[in-house]
C-alpha beads as a LAMMPS data file, in Angstrom:
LAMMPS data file: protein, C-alpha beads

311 atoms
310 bonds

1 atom types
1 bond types

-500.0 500.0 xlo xhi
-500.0 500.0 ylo yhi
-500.0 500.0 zlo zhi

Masses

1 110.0

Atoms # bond

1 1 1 11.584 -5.937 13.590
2 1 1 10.372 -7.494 16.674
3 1 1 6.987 -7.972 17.786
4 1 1 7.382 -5.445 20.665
5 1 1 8.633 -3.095 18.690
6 1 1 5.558 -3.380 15.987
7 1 1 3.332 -3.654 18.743
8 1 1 4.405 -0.686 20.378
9 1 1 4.138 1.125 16.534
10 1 1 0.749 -0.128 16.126
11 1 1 -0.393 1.636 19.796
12 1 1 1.570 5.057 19.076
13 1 1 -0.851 5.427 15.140
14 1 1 -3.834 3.972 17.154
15 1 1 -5.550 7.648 17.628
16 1 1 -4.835 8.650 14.381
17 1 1 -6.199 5.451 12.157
18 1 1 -9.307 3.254 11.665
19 1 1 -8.967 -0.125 12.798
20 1 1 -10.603 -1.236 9.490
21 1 1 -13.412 -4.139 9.605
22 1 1 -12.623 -7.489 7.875
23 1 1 -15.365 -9.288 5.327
24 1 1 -16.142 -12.329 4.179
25 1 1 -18.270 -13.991 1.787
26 1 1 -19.301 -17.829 1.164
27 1 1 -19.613 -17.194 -2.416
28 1 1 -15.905 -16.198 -2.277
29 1 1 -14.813 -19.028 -0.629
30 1 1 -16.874 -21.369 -2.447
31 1 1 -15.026 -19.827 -6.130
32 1 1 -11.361 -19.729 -4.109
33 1 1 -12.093 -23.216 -2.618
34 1 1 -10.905 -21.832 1.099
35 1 1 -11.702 -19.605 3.709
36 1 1 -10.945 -15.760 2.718
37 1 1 -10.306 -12.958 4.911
38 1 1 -10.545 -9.431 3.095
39 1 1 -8.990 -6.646 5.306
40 1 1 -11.033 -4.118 4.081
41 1 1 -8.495 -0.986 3.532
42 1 1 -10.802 0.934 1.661
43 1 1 -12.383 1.900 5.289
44 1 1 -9.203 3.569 6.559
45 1 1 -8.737 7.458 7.005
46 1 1 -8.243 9.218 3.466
47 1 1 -9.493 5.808 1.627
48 1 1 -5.757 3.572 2.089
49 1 1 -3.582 1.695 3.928
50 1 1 -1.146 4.207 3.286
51 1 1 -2.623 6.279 6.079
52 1 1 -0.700 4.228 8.712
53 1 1 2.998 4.524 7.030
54 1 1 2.514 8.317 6.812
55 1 1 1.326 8.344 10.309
56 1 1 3.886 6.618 11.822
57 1 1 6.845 8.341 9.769
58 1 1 6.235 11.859 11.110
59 1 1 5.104 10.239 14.835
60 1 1 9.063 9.153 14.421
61 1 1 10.621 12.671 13.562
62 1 1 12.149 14.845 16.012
63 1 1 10.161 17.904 17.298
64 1 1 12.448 20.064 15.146
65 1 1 12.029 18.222 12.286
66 1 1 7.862 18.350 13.223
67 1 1 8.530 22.211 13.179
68 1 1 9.743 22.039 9.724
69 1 1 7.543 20.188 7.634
70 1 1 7.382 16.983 5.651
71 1 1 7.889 16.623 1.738
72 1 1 7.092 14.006 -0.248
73 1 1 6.124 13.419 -4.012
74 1 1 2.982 11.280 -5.276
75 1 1 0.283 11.360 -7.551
76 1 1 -1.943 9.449 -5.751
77 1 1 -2.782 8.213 -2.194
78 1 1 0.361 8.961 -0.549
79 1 1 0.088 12.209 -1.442
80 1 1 -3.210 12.316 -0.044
81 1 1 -2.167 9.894 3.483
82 1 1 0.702 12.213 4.308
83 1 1 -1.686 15.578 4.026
84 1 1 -4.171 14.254 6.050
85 1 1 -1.324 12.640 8.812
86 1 1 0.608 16.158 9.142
87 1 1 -2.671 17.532 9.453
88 1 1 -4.038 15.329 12.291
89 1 1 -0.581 15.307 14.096
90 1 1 -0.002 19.600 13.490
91 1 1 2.926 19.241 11.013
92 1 1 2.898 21.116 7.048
93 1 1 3.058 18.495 4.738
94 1 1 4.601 19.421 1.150
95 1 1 3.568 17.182 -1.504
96 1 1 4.908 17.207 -5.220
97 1 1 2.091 16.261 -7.384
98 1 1 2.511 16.181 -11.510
99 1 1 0.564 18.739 -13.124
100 1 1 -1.787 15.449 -14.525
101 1 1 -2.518 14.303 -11.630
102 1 1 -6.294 13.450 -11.561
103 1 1 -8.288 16.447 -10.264
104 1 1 -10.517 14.824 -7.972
105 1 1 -6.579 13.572 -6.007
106 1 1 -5.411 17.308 -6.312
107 1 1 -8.829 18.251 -4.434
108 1 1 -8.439 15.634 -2.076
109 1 1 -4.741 17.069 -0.793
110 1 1 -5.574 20.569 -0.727
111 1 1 -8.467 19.500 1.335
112 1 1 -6.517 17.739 3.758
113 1 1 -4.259 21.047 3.843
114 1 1 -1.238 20.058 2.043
115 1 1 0.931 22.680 0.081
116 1 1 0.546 21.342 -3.486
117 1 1 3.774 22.192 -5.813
118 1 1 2.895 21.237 -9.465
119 1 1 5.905 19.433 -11.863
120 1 1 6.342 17.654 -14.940
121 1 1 5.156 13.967 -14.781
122 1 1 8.309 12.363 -14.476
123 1 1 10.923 10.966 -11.687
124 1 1 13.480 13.223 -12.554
125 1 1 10.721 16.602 -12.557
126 1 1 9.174 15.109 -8.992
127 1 1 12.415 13.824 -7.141
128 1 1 14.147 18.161 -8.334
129 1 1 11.263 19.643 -7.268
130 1 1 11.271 17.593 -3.619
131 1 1 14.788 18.344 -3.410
132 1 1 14.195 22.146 -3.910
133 1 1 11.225 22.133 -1.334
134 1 1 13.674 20.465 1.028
135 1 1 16.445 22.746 0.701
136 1 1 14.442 25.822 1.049
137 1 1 12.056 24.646 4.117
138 1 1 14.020 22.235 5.907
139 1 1 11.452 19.797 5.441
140 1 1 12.030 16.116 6.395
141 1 1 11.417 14.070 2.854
142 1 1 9.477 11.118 2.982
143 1 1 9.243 8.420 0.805
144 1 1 5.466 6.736 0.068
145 1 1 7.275 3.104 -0.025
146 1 1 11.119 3.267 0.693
147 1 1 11.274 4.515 4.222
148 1 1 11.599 2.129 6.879
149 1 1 9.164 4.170 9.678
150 1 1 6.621 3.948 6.253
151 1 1 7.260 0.366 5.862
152 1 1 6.887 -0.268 9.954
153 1 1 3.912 1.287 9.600
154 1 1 2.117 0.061 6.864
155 1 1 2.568 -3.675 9.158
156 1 1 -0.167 -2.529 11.599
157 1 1 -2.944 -3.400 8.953
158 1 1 -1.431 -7.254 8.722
159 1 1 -1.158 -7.249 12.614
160 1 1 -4.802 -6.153 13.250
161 1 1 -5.648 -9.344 10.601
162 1 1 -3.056 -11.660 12.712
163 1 1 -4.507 -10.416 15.862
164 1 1 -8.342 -11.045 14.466
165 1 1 -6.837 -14.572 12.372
166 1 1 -4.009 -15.617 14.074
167 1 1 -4.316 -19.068 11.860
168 1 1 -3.669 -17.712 8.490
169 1 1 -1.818 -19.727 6.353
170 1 1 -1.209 -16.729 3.675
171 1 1 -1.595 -13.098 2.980
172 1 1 -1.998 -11.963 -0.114
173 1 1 -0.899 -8.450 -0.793
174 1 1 -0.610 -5.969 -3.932
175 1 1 2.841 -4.785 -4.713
176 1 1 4.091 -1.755 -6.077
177 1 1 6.677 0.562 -4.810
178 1 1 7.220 -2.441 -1.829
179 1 1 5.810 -0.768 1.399
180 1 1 2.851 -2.677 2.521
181 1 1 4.245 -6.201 0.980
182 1 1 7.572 -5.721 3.284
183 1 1 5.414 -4.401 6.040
184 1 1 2.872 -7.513 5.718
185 1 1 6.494 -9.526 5.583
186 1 1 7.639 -7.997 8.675
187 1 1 4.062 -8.314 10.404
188 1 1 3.361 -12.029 9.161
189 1 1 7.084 -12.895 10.496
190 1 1 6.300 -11.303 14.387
191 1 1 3.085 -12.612 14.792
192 1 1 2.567 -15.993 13.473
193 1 1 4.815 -19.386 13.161
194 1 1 3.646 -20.409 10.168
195 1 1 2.199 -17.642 7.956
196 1 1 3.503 -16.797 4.702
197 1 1 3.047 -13.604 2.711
198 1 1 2.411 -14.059 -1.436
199 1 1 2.290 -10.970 -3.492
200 1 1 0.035 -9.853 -6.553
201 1 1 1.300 -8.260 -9.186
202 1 1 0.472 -6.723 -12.833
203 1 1 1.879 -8.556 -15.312
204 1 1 2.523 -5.329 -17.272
205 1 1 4.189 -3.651 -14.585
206 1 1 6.174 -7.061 -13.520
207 1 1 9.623 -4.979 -12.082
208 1 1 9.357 -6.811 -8.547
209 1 1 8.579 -10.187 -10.128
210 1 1 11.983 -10.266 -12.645
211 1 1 13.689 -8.535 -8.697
212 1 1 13.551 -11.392 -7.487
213 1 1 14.690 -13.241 -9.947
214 1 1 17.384 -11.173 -10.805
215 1 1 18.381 -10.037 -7.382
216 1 1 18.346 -6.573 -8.133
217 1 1 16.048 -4.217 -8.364
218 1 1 14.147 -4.110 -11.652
219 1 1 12.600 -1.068 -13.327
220 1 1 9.602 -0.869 -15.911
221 1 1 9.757 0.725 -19.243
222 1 1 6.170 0.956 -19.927
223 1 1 3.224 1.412 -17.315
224 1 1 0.278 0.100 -18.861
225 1 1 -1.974 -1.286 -16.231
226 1 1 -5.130 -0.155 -14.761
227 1 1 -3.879 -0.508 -11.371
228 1 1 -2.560 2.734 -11.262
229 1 1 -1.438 2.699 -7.797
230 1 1 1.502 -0.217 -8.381
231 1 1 3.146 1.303 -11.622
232 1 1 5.949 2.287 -8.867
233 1 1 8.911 0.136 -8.354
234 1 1 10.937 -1.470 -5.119
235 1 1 13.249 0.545 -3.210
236 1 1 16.592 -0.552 -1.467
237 1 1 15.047 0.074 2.257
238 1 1 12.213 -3.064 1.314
239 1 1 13.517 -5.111 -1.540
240 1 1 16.362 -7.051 1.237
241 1 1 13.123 -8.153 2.968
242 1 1 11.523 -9.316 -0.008
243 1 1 14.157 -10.785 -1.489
244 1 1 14.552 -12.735 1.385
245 1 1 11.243 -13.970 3.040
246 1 1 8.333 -13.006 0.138
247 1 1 7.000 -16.892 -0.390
248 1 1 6.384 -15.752 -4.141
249 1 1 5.157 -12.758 -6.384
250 1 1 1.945 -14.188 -8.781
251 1 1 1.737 -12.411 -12.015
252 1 1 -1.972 -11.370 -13.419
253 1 1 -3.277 -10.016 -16.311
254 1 1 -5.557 -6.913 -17.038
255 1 1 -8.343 -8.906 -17.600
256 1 1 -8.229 -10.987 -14.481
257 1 1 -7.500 -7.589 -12.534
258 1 1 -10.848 -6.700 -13.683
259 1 1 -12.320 -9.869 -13.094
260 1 1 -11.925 -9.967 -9.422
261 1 1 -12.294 -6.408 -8.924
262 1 1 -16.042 -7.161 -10.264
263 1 1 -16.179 -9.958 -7.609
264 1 1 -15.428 -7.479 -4.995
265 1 1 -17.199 -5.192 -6.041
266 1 1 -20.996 -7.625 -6.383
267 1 1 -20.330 -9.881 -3.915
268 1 1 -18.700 -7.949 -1.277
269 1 1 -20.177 -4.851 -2.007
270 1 1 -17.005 -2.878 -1.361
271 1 1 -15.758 -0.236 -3.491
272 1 1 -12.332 -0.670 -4.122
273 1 1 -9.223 0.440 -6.560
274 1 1 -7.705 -1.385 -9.292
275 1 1 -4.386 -2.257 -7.383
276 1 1 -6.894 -3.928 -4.584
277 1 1 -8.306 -6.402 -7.025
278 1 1 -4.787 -7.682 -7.952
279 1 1 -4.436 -9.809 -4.779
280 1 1 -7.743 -11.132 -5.304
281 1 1 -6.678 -12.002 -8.343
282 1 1 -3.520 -13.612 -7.463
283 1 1 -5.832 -15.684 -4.901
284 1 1 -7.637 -16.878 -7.787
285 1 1 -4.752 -17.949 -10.300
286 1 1 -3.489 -20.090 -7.101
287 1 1 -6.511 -21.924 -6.350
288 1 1 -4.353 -25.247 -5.838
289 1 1 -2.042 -23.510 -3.737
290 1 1 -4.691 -22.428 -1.223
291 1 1 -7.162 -24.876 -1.333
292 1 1 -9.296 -25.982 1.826
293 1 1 -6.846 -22.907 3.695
294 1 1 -7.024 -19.887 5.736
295 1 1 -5.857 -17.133 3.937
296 1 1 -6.328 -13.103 4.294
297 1 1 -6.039 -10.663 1.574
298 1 1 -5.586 -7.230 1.661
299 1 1 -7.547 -4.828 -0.204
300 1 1 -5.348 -1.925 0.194
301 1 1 -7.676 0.654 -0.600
302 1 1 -10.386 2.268 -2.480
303 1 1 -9.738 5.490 -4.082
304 1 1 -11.118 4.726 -7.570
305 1 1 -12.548 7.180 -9.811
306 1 1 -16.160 6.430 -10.513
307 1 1 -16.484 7.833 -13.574
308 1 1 -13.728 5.193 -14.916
309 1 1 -14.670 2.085 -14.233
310 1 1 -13.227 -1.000 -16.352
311 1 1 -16.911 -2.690 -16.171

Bonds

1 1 1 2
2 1 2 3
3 1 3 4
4 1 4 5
5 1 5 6
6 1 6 7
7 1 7 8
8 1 8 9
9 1 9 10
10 1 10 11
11 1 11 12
12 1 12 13
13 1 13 14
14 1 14 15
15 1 15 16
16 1 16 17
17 1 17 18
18 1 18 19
19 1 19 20
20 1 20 21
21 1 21 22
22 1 22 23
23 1 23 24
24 1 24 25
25 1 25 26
26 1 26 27
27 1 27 28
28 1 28 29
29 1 29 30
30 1 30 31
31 1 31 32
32 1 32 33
33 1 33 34
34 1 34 35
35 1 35 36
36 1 36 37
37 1 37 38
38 1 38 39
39 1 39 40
40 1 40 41
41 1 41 42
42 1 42 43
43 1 43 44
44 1 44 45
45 1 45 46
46 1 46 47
47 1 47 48
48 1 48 49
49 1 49 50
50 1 50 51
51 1 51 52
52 1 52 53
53 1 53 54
54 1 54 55
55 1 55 56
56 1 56 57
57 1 57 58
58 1 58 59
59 1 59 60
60 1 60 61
61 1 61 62
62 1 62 63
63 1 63 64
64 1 64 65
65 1 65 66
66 1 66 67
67 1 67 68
68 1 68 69
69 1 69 70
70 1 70 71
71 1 71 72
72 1 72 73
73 1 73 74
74 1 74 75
75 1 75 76
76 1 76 77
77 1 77 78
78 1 78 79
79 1 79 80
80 1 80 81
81 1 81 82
82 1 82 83
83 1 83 84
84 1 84 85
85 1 85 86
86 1 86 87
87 1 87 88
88 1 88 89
89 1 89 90
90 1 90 91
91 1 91 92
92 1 92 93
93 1 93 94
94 1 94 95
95 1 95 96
96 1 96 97
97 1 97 98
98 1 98 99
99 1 99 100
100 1 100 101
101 1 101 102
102 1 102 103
103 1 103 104
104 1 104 105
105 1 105 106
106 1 106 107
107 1 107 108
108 1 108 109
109 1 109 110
110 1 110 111
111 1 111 112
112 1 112 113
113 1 113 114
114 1 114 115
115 1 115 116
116 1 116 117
117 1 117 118
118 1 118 119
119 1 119 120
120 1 120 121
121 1 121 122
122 1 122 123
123 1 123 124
124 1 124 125
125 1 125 126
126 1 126 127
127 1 127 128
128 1 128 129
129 1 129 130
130 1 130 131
131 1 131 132
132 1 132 133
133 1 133 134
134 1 134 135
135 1 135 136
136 1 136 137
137 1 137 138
138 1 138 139
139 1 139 140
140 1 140 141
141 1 141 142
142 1 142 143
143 1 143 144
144 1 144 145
145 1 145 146
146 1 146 147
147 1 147 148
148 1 148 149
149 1 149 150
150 1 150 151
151 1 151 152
152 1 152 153
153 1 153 154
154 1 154 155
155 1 155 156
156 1 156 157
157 1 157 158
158 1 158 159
159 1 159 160
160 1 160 161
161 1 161 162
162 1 162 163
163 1 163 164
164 1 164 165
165 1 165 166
166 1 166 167
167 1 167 168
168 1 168 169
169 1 169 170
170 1 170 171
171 1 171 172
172 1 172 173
173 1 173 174
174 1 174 175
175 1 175 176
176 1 176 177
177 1 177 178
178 1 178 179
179 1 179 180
180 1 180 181
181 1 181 182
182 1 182 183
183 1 183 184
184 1 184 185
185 1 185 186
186 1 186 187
187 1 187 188
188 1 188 189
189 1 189 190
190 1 190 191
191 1 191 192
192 1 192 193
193 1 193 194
194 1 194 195
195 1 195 196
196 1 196 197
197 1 197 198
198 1 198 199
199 1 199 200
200 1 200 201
201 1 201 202
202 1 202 203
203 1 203 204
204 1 204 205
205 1 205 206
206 1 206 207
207 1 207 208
208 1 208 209
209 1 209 210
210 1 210 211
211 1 211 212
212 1 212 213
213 1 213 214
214 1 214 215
215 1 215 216
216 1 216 217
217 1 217 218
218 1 218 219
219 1 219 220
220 1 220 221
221 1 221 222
222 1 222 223
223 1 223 224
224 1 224 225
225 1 225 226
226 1 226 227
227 1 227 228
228 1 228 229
229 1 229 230
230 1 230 231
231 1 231 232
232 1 232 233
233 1 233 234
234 1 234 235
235 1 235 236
236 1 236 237
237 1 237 238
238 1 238 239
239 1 239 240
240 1 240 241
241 1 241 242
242 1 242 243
243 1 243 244
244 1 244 245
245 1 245 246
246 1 246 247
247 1 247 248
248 1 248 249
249 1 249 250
250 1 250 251
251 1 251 252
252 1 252 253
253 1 253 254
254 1 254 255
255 1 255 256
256 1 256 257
257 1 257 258
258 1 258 259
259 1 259 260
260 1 260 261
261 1 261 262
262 1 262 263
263 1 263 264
264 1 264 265
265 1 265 266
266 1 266 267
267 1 267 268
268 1 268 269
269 1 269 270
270 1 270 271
271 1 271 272
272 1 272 273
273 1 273 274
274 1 274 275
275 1 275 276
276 1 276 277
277 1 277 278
278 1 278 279
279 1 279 280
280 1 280 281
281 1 281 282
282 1 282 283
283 1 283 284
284 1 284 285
285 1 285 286
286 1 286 287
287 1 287 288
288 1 288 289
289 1 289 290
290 1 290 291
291 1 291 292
292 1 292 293
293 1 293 294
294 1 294 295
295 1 295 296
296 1 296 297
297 1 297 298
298 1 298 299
299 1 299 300
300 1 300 301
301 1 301 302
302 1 302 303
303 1 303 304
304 1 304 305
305 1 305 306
306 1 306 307
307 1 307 308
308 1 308 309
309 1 309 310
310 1 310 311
């Protein structure tokens, strides 16, 4: 994907997104030992960067398609980015939720007028249920991470950091099911010579980590992390551009998860999710790596339930 072409992405979401502030803190880069750039997700439209991938996705569809609806399946802020998108752009948005999704998510959706069809919480109960929705609406489906108009969009976020920074020598990124980390890839590699993208990831939910080193994609057998949002795995739409130009995927544990999101949370004063922290936390396991550098770091949202914090 060529700058043009991302550039010309980035202007078509522009009316429908926040361009979302970026923070800093001297205490930050005093612990990390360089200069940190926090693109501060948390501030865009439904409370994630997801927001732009959903936006862009149904921009992309034909007007039939528009006429028809989108589908998708998430418990979390997909669900909630795609409502809100179809909603702003005049397009019913379908979304497949599992009946345990967290209330306070479920809320969210029907708020932002999406048609909420309950199923069983697991892959094979979400993906027959989407498939049903499709085949009796026409609906276009679209995936939250492997759908290459998502993953285009979710770039914007590391463009608007490359057009602010243009001299960072990493991004740091959480990944999950792949979108934002092959978007921040695809961003990184348009507009900057020298800027490499590093990934942060659970070490409980490691399935992109042993990807790469297997060269196929991985899958977990347990989920056991408090960053919710990245218990997903990589699809075959962004894996190929991980696989080939990811500089490296940093493992972290629960505790240092928690550990940084406390550091965002005091010293920054942001509110942010569990799967945010993890790049922090990759920045701070890497503190050789980085030092006396500019690097960016995005905190790809903050939809965290308050009454469930880890501190």
């Amino acid at each position: 994907m060529n700058k043009a072409s991302l550039q010309t992405i980035h202007n078509n979401i522009k009316p429908y997104i926040h361009k979302t502030p970026v923070f800093t803190s001297q205490l930050l880069n005093d612990i990390c030992e360089a200069e940190v750039f926090f693109k501060c997700e948390n501030f865009q439209k439904m409370g994630a960067f997801k927001m732009r991938g959903a936006t862009h996705a149904i921009l992309n569809l034909t007007q039939d398609q528009k006429r028809k609806g989108v589908v998708t399946h998430s418990s979390g802020n997909f669900a909630q980015a795609l409502a809100l998108a179809a909603k702003s752009i005049g397009v019913k948005a379908y979304i497949v939720m599992p009946k345990n999704a967290p209330q306070v998510k479920k809320e969210a959706v029907l708020g932002y007028g999406g048609i909420i069809s309950f199923c069983e919480p697991t892959n094979q109960a979400r993906e027959a249920m989407a498939k049903k929705i499709q085949q009796e609406t026409g609906a276009t489906f679209l995936h939250p991470s492997n759908n290459i108009d998502v993953i285009n969009g979710q770039a914007t976020a590391a463009i608007e950091l490359l057009e602010e920074y243009p001299n960072l020598k990493y991004i740091y990124v959480p990944v999950g099911g792949g979108g934002l980390l092959a978007g921040t890839i695809l961003a990184a590699n348009a507009y900057s010579k020298n800027c490499k993208v590093i990934a942060g990831e659970p070490e409980n939910v490691n399935d992109a980590y042993r990807s790469l080193l297997s060269g196929k994609i991985e899958s977990n057998t347990a989920n056991n992390t408090i960053a919710d949002g990245l218990k997903t795995q990589l699809g075959d739409k962004n894996f190929p551009i991980i696989k080939k130009y990811v500089e490296s995927i940093q493992l972290v544990t629960e505790i240092e998860i928690v550990k940084a999101m406390t550091l965002i949370w005091q010293r920054l004063k942001l509110v942010v999710e569990p799967s945010s922290a993890v790049a922090l936390a990759a920045v701070l396991k890497q503190k050789n790596k980085i030092k006396g550098k500019k690097i960016g770091v995005i905190l790809s949202g903050g939809n965290v339930d308050i009454t469930n914090l880890p501190f």
